[in-house]
C-alpha positions in Angstrom: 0.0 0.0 0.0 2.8 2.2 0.7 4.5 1.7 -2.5 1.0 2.2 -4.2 0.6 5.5 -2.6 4.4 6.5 -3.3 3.6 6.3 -7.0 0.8 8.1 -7.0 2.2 11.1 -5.3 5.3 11.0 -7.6 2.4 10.7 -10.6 0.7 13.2 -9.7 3.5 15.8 -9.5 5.2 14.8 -12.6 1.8 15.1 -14.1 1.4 18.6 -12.5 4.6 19.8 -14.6 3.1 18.2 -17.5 0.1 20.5 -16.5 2.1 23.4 -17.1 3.5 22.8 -20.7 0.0 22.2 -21.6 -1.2 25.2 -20.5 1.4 27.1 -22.1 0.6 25.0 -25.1 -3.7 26.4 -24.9 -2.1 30.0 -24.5 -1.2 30.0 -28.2 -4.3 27.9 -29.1 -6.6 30.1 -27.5 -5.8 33.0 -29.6 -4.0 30.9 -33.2 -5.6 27.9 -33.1 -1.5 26.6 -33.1 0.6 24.9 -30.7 3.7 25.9 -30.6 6.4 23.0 -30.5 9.2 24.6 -29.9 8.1 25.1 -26.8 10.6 22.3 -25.1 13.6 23.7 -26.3 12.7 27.3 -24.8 12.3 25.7 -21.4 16.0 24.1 -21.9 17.4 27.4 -22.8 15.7 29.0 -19.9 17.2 26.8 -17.3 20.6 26.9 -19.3 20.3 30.6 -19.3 19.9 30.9 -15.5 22.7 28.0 -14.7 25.4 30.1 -16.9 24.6 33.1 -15.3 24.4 31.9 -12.1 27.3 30.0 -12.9 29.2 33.5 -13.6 28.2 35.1 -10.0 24.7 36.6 -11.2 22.8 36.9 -8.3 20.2 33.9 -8.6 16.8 35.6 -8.8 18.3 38.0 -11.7 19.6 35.4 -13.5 16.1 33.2 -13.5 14.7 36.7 -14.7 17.4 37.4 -17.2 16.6 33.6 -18.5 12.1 34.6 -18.6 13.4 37.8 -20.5 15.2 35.9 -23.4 12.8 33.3 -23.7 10.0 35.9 -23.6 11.6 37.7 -26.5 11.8 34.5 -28.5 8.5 34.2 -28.6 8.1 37.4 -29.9 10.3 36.3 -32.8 8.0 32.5 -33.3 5.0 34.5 -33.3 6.4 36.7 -35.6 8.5 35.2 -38.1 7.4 31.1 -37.7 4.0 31.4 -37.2 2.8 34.1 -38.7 4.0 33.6 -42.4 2.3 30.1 -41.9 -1.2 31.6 -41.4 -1.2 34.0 -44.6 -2.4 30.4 -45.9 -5.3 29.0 -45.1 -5.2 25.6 -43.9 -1.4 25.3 -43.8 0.1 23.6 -41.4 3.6 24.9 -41.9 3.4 26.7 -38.6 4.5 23.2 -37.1 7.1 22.8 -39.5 8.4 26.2 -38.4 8.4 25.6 -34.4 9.4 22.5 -34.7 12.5 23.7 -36.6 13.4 27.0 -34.7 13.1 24.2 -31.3 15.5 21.9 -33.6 17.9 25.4 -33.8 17.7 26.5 -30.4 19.3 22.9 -29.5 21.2 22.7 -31.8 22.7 26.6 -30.6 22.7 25.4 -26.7 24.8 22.3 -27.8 27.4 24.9 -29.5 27.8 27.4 -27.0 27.0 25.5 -23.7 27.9 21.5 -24.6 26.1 19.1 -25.2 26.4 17.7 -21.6 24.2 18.3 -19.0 25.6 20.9 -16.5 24.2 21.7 -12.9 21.1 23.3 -12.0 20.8 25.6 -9.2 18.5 25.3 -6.5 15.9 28.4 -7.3 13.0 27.3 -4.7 14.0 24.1 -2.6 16.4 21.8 -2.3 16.4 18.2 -3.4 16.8 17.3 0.6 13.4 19.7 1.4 10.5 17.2 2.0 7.3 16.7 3.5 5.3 13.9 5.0 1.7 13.3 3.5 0.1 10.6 4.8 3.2 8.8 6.0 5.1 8.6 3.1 7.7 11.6 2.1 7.3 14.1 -0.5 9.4 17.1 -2.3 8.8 20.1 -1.7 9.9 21.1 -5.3 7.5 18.9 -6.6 4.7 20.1 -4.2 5.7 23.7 -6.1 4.7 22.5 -9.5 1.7 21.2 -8.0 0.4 24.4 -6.0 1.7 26.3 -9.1 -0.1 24.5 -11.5 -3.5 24.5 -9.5 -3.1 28.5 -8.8 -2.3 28.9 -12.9 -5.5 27.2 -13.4 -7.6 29.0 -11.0 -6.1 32.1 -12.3 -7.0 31.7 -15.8 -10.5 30.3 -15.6 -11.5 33.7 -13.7 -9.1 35.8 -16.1 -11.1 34.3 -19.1 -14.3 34.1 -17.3 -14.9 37.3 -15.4 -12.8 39.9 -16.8 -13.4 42.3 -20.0 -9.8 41.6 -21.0 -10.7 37.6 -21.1 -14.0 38.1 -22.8 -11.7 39.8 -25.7 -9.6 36.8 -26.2 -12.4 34.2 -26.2 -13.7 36.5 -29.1 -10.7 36.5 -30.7 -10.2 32.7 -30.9 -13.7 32.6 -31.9 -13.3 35.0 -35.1 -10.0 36.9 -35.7 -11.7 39.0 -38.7 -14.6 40.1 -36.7 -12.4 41.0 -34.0 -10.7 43.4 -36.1 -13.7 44.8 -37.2 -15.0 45.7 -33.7 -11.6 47.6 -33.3 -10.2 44.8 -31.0 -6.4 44.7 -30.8 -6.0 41.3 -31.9 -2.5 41.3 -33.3 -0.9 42.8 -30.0 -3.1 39.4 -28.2 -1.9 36.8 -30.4 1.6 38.3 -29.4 1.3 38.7 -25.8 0.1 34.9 -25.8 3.2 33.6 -27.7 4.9 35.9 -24.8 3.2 34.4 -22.4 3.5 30.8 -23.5 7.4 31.0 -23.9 7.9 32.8 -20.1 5.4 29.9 -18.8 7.7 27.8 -20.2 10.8 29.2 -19.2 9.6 29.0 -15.5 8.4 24.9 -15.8 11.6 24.6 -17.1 13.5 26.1 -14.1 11.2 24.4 -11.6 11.5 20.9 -13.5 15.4 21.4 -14.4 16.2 22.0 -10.3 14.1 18.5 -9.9 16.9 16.5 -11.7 19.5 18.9 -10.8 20.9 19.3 -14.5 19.7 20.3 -18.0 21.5 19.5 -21.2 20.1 20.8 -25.1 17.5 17.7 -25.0 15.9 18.7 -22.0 12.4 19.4 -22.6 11.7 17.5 -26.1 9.8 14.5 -23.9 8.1 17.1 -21.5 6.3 19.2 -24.7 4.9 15.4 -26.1 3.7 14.6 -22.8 2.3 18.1 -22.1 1.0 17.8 -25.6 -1.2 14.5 -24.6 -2.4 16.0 -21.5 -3.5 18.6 -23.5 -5.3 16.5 -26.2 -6.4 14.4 -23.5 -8.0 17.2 -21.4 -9.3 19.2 -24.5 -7.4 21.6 -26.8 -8.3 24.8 -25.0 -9.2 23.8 -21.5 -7.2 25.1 -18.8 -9.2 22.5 -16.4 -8.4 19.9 -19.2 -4.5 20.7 -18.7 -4.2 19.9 -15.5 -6.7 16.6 -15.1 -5.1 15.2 -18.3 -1.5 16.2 -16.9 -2.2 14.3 -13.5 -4.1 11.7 -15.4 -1.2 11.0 -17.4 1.6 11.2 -14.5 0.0 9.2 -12.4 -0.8 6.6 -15.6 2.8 6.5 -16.4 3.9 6.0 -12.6 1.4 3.3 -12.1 3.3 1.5 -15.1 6.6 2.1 -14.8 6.5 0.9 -11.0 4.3 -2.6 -11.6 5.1 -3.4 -15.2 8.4 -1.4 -16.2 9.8 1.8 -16.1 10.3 1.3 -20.5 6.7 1.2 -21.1 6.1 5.0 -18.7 5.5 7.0 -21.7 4.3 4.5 -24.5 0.9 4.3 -21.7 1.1 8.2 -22.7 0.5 7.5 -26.3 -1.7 4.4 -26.2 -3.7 6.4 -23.9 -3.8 9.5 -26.8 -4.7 7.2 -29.1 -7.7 5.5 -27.4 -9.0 9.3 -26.8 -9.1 10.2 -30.1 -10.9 7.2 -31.0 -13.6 7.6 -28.4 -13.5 11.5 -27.9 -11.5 13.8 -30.3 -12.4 16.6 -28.5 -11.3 15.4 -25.0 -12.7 15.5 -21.9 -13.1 19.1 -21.3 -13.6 20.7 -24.4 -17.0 20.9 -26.3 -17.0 19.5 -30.0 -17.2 22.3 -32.5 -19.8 23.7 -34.7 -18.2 24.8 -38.1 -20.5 26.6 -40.2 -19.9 26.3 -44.0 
Protein backbone atom coordinates (compact mmCIF):
# COMPACT_ATOMS: atom_id res chain seq x y z
CA UNK A 1 0.00 0.00 0.00
CA UNK A 2 2.77 2.20 0.68
CA UNK A 3 4.51 1.72 -2.46
CA UNK A 4 0.99 2.15 -4.18
CA UNK A 5 0.58 5.51 -2.64
CA UNK A 6 4.40 6.50 -3.33
CA UNK A 7 3.59 6.31 -7.05
CA UNK A 8 0.77 8.12 -6.99
CA UNK A 9 2.25 11.09 -5.31
CA UNK A 10 5.32 11.04 -7.58
CA UNK A 11 2.45 10.69 -10.60
CA UNK A 12 0.69 13.19 -9.71
CA UNK A 13 3.47 15.77 -9.51
CA UNK A 14 5.17 14.83 -12.63
CA UNK A 15 1.84 15.12 -14.06
CA UNK A 16 1.42 18.63 -12.49
CA UNK A 17 4.59 19.79 -14.59
CA UNK A 18 3.12 18.23 -17.48
CA UNK A 19 0.10 20.50 -16.47
CA UNK A 20 2.12 23.43 -17.12
CA UNK A 21 3.48 22.75 -20.67
CA UNK A 22 -0.05 22.22 -21.60
CA UNK A 23 -1.21 25.25 -20.46
CA UNK A 24 1.38 27.10 -22.06
CA UNK A 25 0.61 25.02 -25.10
CA UNK A 26 -3.68 26.41 -24.94
CA UNK A 27 -2.15 29.95 -24.54
CA UNK A 28 -1.24 29.98 -28.19
CA UNK A 29 -4.30 27.86 -29.11
CA UNK A 30 -6.59 30.08 -27.53
CA UNK A 31 -5.81 33.00 -29.62
CA UNK A 32 -4.04 30.90 -33.23
CA UNK A 33 -5.59 27.90 -33.10
CA UNK A 34 -1.47 26.65 -33.05
CA UNK A 35 0.55 24.93 -30.74
CA UNK A 36 3.68 25.85 -30.57
CA UNK A 37 6.42 22.98 -30.51
CA UNK A 38 9.16 24.55 -29.92
CA UNK A 39 8.12 25.09 -26.79
CA UNK A 40 10.56 22.32 -25.06
CA UNK A 41 13.60 23.71 -26.33
CA UNK A 42 12.66 27.32 -24.77
CA UNK A 43 12.27 25.70 -21.40
CA UNK A 44 16.01 24.07 -21.90
CA UNK A 45 17.38 27.37 -22.76
CA UNK A 46 15.68 29.01 -19.88
CA UNK A 47 17.21 26.81 -17.25
CA UNK A 48 20.61 26.91 -19.31
CA UNK A 49 20.34 30.60 -19.27
CA UNK A 50 19.94 30.90 -15.51
CA UNK A 51 22.65 28.00 -14.74
CA UNK A 52 25.37 30.14 -16.88
CA UNK A 53 24.61 33.15 -15.27
CA UNK A 54 24.43 31.93 -12.10
CA UNK A 55 27.34 29.98 -12.87
CA UNK A 56 29.19 33.50 -13.64
CA UNK A 57 28.21 35.14 -9.96
CA UNK A 58 24.72 36.60 -11.19
CA UNK A 59 22.78 36.94 -8.31
CA UNK A 60 20.21 33.86 -8.62
CA UNK A 61 16.82 35.59 -8.80
CA UNK A 62 18.29 37.99 -11.67
CA UNK A 63 19.63 35.44 -13.55
CA UNK A 64 16.14 33.16 -13.47
CA UNK A 65 14.75 36.67 -14.69
CA UNK A 66 17.35 37.36 -17.19
CA UNK A 67 16.59 33.60 -18.48
CA UNK A 68 12.09 34.61 -18.57
CA UNK A 69 13.44 37.76 -20.48
CA UNK A 70 15.18 35.85 -23.38
CA UNK A 71 12.81 33.35 -23.70
CA UNK A 72 9.98 35.95 -23.59
CA UNK A 73 11.60 37.70 -26.52
CA UNK A 74 11.76 34.49 -28.51
CA UNK A 75 8.50 34.24 -28.59
CA UNK A 76 8.07 37.38 -29.93
CA UNK A 77 10.27 36.32 -32.76
CA UNK A 78 7.99 32.47 -33.28
CA UNK A 79 5.05 34.47 -33.31
CA UNK A 80 6.37 36.71 -35.57
CA UNK A 81 8.46 35.21 -38.14
CA UNK A 82 7.42 31.12 -37.71
CA UNK A 83 4.00 31.36 -37.21
CA UNK A 84 2.76 34.14 -38.68
CA UNK A 85 3.97 33.58 -42.36
CA UNK A 86 2.28 30.14 -41.90
CA UNK A 87 -1.16 31.57 -41.43
CA UNK A 88 -1.21 33.96 -44.57
CA UNK A 89 -2.39 30.36 -45.88
CA UNK A 90 -5.34 28.99 -45.07
CA UNK A 91 -5.20 25.62 -43.89
CA UNK A 92 -1.43 25.31 -43.79
CA UNK A 93 0.10 23.62 -41.38
CA UNK A 94 3.56 24.93 -41.89
CA UNK A 95 3.40 26.69 -38.59
CA UNK A 96 4.55 23.17 -37.14
CA UNK A 97 7.12 22.81 -39.50
CA UNK A 98 8.39 26.19 -38.43
CA UNK A 99 8.39 25.63 -34.38
CA UNK A 100 9.40 22.51 -34.71
CA UNK A 101 12.46 23.68 -36.58
CA UNK A 102 13.37 26.96 -34.70
CA UNK A 103 13.12 24.23 -31.30
CA UNK A 104 15.52 21.86 -33.61
CA UNK A 105 17.89 25.37 -33.82
CA UNK A 106 17.67 26.52 -30.36
CA UNK A 107 19.35 22.88 -29.51
CA UNK A 108 21.19 22.75 -31.80
CA UNK A 109 22.72 26.61 -30.57
CA UNK A 110 22.74 25.44 -26.68
CA UNK A 111 24.78 22.29 -27.78
CA UNK A 112 27.43 24.91 -29.46
CA UNK A 113 27.77 27.42 -26.96
CA UNK A 114 26.96 25.48 -23.66
CA UNK A 115 27.88 21.52 -24.64
CA UNK A 116 26.14 19.12 -25.21
CA UNK A 117 26.40 17.73 -21.64
CA UNK A 118 24.22 18.30 -19.05
CA UNK A 119 25.63 20.94 -16.49
CA UNK A 120 24.23 21.69 -12.90
CA UNK A 121 21.11 23.30 -12.03
CA UNK A 122 20.80 25.57 -9.18
CA UNK A 123 18.48 25.29 -6.50
CA UNK A 124 15.92 28.36 -7.35
CA UNK A 125 13.02 27.34 -4.69
CA UNK A 126 13.98 24.13 -2.64
CA UNK A 127 16.39 21.82 -2.28
CA UNK A 128 16.35 18.24 -3.40
CA UNK A 129 16.76 17.26 0.57
CA UNK A 130 13.45 19.70 1.42
CA UNK A 131 10.49 17.19 2.02
CA UNK A 132 7.27 16.74 3.49
CA UNK A 133 5.32 13.90 4.95
CA UNK A 134 1.74 13.27 3.51
CA UNK A 135 0.07 10.58 4.82
CA UNK A 136 3.23 8.84 5.98
CA UNK A 137 5.06 8.59 3.14
CA UNK A 138 7.75 11.63 2.11
CA UNK A 139 7.32 14.15 -0.53
CA UNK A 140 9.44 17.13 -2.31
CA UNK A 141 8.80 20.07 -1.68
CA UNK A 142 9.95 21.12 -5.30
CA UNK A 143 7.50 18.89 -6.64
CA UNK A 144 4.69 20.07 -4.18
CA UNK A 145 5.69 23.71 -6.07
CA UNK A 146 4.72 22.52 -9.52
CA UNK A 147 1.71 21.23 -8.05
CA UNK A 148 0.45 24.43 -6.04
CA UNK A 149 1.73 26.27 -9.14
CA UNK A 150 -0.11 24.50 -11.47
CA UNK A 151 -3.49 24.47 -9.53
CA UNK A 152 -3.12 28.48 -8.82
CA UNK A 153 -2.32 28.90 -12.85
CA UNK A 154 -5.49 27.25 -13.42
CA UNK A 155 -7.56 28.98 -10.97
CA UNK A 156 -6.15 32.09 -12.30
CA UNK A 157 -6.98 31.66 -15.79
CA UNK A 158 -10.49 30.34 -15.57
CA UNK A 159 -11.50 33.68 -13.73
CA UNK A 160 -9.10 35.78 -16.12
CA UNK A 161 -11.11 34.31 -19.08
CA UNK A 162 -14.33 34.07 -17.33
CA UNK A 163 -14.89 37.31 -15.36
CA UNK A 164 -12.79 39.88 -16.77
CA UNK A 165 -13.43 42.26 -19.98
CA UNK A 166 -9.83 41.59 -21.04
CA UNK A 167 -10.66 37.60 -21.11
CA UNK A 168 -13.98 38.15 -22.80
CA UNK A 169 -11.72 39.80 -25.70
CA UNK A 170 -9.57 36.83 -26.15
CA UNK A 171 -12.38 34.19 -26.16
CA UNK A 172 -13.68 36.54 -29.09
CA UNK A 173 -10.67 36.54 -30.66
CA UNK A 174 -10.19 32.74 -30.88
CA UNK A 175 -13.70 32.56 -31.87
CA UNK A 176 -13.29 35.00 -35.14
CA UNK A 177 -9.99 36.92 -35.71
CA UNK A 178 -11.70 39.01 -38.67
CA UNK A 179 -14.57 40.12 -36.74
CA UNK A 180 -12.39 40.97 -33.96
CA UNK A 181 -10.66 43.42 -36.14
CA UNK A 182 -13.66 44.76 -37.24
CA UNK A 183 -14.97 45.68 -33.68
CA UNK A 184 -11.60 47.61 -33.27
CA UNK A 185 -10.18 44.78 -30.96
CA UNK A 186 -6.37 44.75 -30.84
CA UNK A 187 -5.96 41.35 -31.89
CA UNK A 188 -2.49 41.30 -33.29
CA UNK A 189 -0.95 42.78 -30.00
CA UNK A 190 -3.06 39.42 -28.23
CA UNK A 191 -1.95 36.84 -30.45
CA UNK A 192 1.65 38.30 -29.43
CA UNK A 193 1.30 38.67 -25.85
CA UNK A 194 0.09 34.95 -25.82
CA UNK A 195 3.25 33.62 -27.72
CA UNK A 196 4.88 35.90 -24.77
CA UNK A 197 3.17 34.38 -22.42
CA UNK A 198 3.53 30.76 -23.45
CA UNK A 199 7.36 31.02 -23.90
CA UNK A 200 7.92 32.83 -20.11
CA UNK A 201 5.42 29.87 -18.79
CA UNK A 202 7.72 27.84 -20.24
CA UNK A 203 10.78 29.22 -19.16
CA UNK A 204 9.60 28.98 -15.47
CA UNK A 205 8.40 24.93 -15.82
CA UNK A 206 11.57 24.60 -17.14
CA UNK A 207 13.49 26.09 -14.09
CA UNK A 208 11.21 24.40 -11.56
CA UNK A 209 11.53 20.95 -13.47
CA UNK A 210 15.43 21.38 -14.39
CA UNK A 211 16.17 21.96 -10.27
CA UNK A 212 14.11 18.46 -9.94
CA UNK A 213 16.93 16.45 -11.69
CA UNK A 214 19.47 18.90 -10.82
CA UNK A 215 20.92 19.34 -14.51
CA UNK A 216 19.73 20.32 -17.99
CA UNK A 217 21.54 19.48 -21.24
CA UNK A 218 20.13 20.76 -25.12
CA UNK A 219 17.54 17.70 -25.02
CA UNK A 220 15.89 18.74 -22.03
CA UNK A 221 12.44 19.37 -22.56
CA UNK A 222 11.69 17.48 -26.09
CA UNK A 223 9.78 14.53 -23.85
CA UNK A 224 8.12 17.08 -21.53
CA UNK A 225 6.33 19.15 -24.74
CA UNK A 226 4.92 15.36 -26.13
CA UNK A 227 3.71 14.61 -22.81
CA UNK A 228 2.26 18.06 -22.13
CA UNK A 229 0.99 17.75 -25.62
CA UNK A 230 -1.17 14.46 -24.64
CA UNK A 231 -2.43 16.01 -21.55
CA UNK A 232 -3.54 18.64 -23.52
CA UNK A 233 -5.32 16.53 -26.17
CA UNK A 234 -6.38 14.41 -23.53
CA UNK A 235 -7.99 17.16 -21.41
CA UNK A 236 -9.26 19.21 -24.47
CA UNK A 237 -7.39 21.62 -26.79
CA UNK A 238 -8.29 24.83 -24.99
CA UNK A 239 -9.22 23.79 -21.54
CA UNK A 240 -7.24 25.12 -18.79
CA UNK A 241 -9.19 22.46 -16.36
CA UNK A 242 -8.44 19.91 -19.18
CA UNK A 243 -4.55 20.66 -18.70
CA UNK A 244 -4.23 19.93 -15.50
CA UNK A 245 -6.75 16.61 -15.06
CA UNK A 246 -5.06 15.22 -18.32
CA UNK A 247 -1.53 16.17 -16.90
CA UNK A 248 -2.21 14.34 -13.51
CA UNK A 249 -4.13 11.67 -15.38
CA UNK A 250 -1.17 10.99 -17.40
CA UNK A 251 1.56 11.21 -14.52
CA UNK A 252 -0.04 9.23 -12.41
CA UNK A 253 -0.76 6.55 -15.58
CA UNK A 254 2.85 6.51 -16.36
CA UNK A 255 3.86 6.04 -12.64
CA UNK A 256 1.45 3.31 -12.10
CA UNK A 257 3.33 1.48 -15.15
CA UNK A 258 6.60 2.07 -14.84
CA UNK A 259 6.52 0.89 -11.01
CA UNK A 260 4.28 -2.62 -11.60
CA UNK A 261 5.14 -3.37 -15.17
CA UNK A 262 8.45 -1.36 -16.22
CA UNK A 263 9.82 1.83 -16.06
CA UNK A 264 10.35 1.29 -20.48
CA UNK A 265 6.70 1.17 -21.06
CA UNK A 266 6.10 5.02 -18.69
CA UNK A 267 5.47 7.02 -21.67
CA UNK A 268 4.33 4.52 -24.50
CA UNK A 269 0.88 4.32 -21.68
CA UNK A 270 1.13 8.18 -22.74
CA UNK A 271 0.48 7.48 -26.26
CA UNK A 272 -1.74 4.42 -26.18
CA UNK A 273 -3.70 6.42 -23.87
CA UNK A 274 -3.82 9.55 -26.83
CA UNK A 275 -4.73 7.22 -29.06
CA UNK A 276 -7.67 5.47 -27.38
CA UNK A 277 -9.01 9.33 -26.81
CA UNK A 278 -9.08 10.22 -30.12
CA UNK A 279 -10.93 7.17 -31.00
CA UNK A 280 -13.59 7.61 -28.40
CA UNK A 281 -13.54 11.50 -27.90
CA UNK A 282 -11.54 13.79 -30.33
CA UNK A 283 -12.38 16.56 -28.47
CA UNK A 284 -11.26 15.36 -25.00
CA UNK A 285 -12.71 15.48 -21.89
CA UNK A 286 -13.14 19.10 -21.31
CA UNK A 287 -13.64 20.71 -24.43
CA UNK A 288 -16.98 20.90 -26.32
CA UNK A 289 -16.98 19.47 -30.04
CA UNK A 290 -17.22 22.31 -32.49
CA UNK A 291 -19.81 23.74 -34.74
CA UNK A 292 -18.24 24.84 -38.12
CA UNK A 293 -20.49 26.58 -40.24
CA UNK A 294 -19.86 26.29 -43.99
Amino acid sequence: MDFLFSLLIAGVSVGSAYALVAIGLNMTFWTTRTLNFGQGSLMMLCAMLTAFFASQGVWLALAAVSGLAVVGLLGIFIERFAVRPALKTEGSMGWMVATLGFGTLLQGIAAKYFGSQAVAFPEVVFSASDTVTIFGQPAALQYLVIFVLAVGLVALLELFLGKTIWGQVIRAVSFDQELGRVQGMPVGAIILLSFVASSVLAGVAGMLIAQIGGTVDPAFGFDLVLLGFVSAVLGGMGSSVGALVGGIVVGVLSKLVGGYISTAAEHGIAFALLMVMLAVRPQGLFARPEAVKV
